[in-house]
C-alpha positions, 0 to 999 in steps of 0.5 A: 025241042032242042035243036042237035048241035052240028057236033052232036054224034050222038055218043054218049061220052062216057061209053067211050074208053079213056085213051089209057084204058083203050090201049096196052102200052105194057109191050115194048116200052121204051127203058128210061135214061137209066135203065139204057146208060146206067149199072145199078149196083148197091153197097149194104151196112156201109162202115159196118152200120146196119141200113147204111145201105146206097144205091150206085148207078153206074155210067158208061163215062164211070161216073157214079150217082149215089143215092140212098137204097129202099132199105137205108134206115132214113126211109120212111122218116121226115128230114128236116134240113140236111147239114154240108158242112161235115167237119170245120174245114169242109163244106161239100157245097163249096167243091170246086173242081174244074176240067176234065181231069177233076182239078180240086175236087174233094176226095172221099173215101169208102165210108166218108160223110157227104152230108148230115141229115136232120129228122123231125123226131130229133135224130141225125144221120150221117151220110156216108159215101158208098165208093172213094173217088173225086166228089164231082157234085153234091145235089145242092136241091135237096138243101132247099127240098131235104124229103126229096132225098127220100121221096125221089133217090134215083131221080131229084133226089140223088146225094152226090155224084163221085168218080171213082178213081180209073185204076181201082175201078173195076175192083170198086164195081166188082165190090157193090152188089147187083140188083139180084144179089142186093134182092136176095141178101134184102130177102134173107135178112 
């Protein structure tokens, strides 16, 4: 006869629920980083192009992270390598700046190309910035990791960071869609 062990309950182990399963933490959730500090917004056919569409996350500091939005026309494909180097002279990986005020930092526009995408069916893509402003950063990861671009935009796989220029600010915001009207436009389409 087997002697009870000095920790044996005698509960049988699967009777007791998984600490997920035992408690609702759908009330009160805490918002993430980017709901708390950040507007979403969103530009549609940027430069007139059908699903050139970006998502614009907002900060308080006016600082814009870009990424691509749910409908842009590289969902659902496979990147193989993302190009910077957008024309001879300009390579958005070697954006220098430096200080608060942004000193040599890479200009862009409305509809500029922020990088070229490479897909595995032998397409390419430009990408287009969504706002004009000082290009403070291009994520430099999706060079080694292209899909993350795509499996995580809002997150690893944001494209640039721009800062829209302070005097033309409230009039860029005021131009790119909420997260309703970007919904409801999506919706009727």
């Amino acid at each position: 006869m087997d002697k009870p062990s000095a920790y044996d309950f005698g509960i049988d182990d699967d009777s007791v629920p998984a600490i997920e399963r035992s408690v609702d933490i759908t009330e009160n959730v805490p918002p993430t980083v980017v709901q708390r500090y950040f507007e979403s917004r969103y530009a549609r056919n940027v430069n007139d192009k059908p699903n050139q569409d970006y998502s614009v996350l907002i900060h308080s500091n006016n600082l814009c992270i870009l990424s691509l939005a749910s409908t842009h026309v590289l969902m659902g494909k496979t990147i193989d390598k993302i190009d910077f180097q957008v024309s001879e002279n300009t390579d958005r990986l070697s954006n220098n700046m430096t200080g608060k005020g942004k000193r040599g930092a890479q200009i862009v526009q409305a509809g500029s190309t922020l990088c070229k995408v490479h897909c595995s069916d032998g397409e390419e893509h430009k990408i287009l910035s969504a706002i004009p402003g000082k290009l403070v950063q291009m994520n430099s990861k999706l060079a080694d990791t292209p899909n993350i671009m795509l499996d995580k935009p809002d997150d690893l796989g944001f494209i640039a960071i721009v800062l829209p220029p302070k005097q033309r600010f409230e009039k860029i915001r005021d131009g790119l869609l909420t997260k309703e009207q970007y919904t409801i436009r999506n919706s009727t389409v």
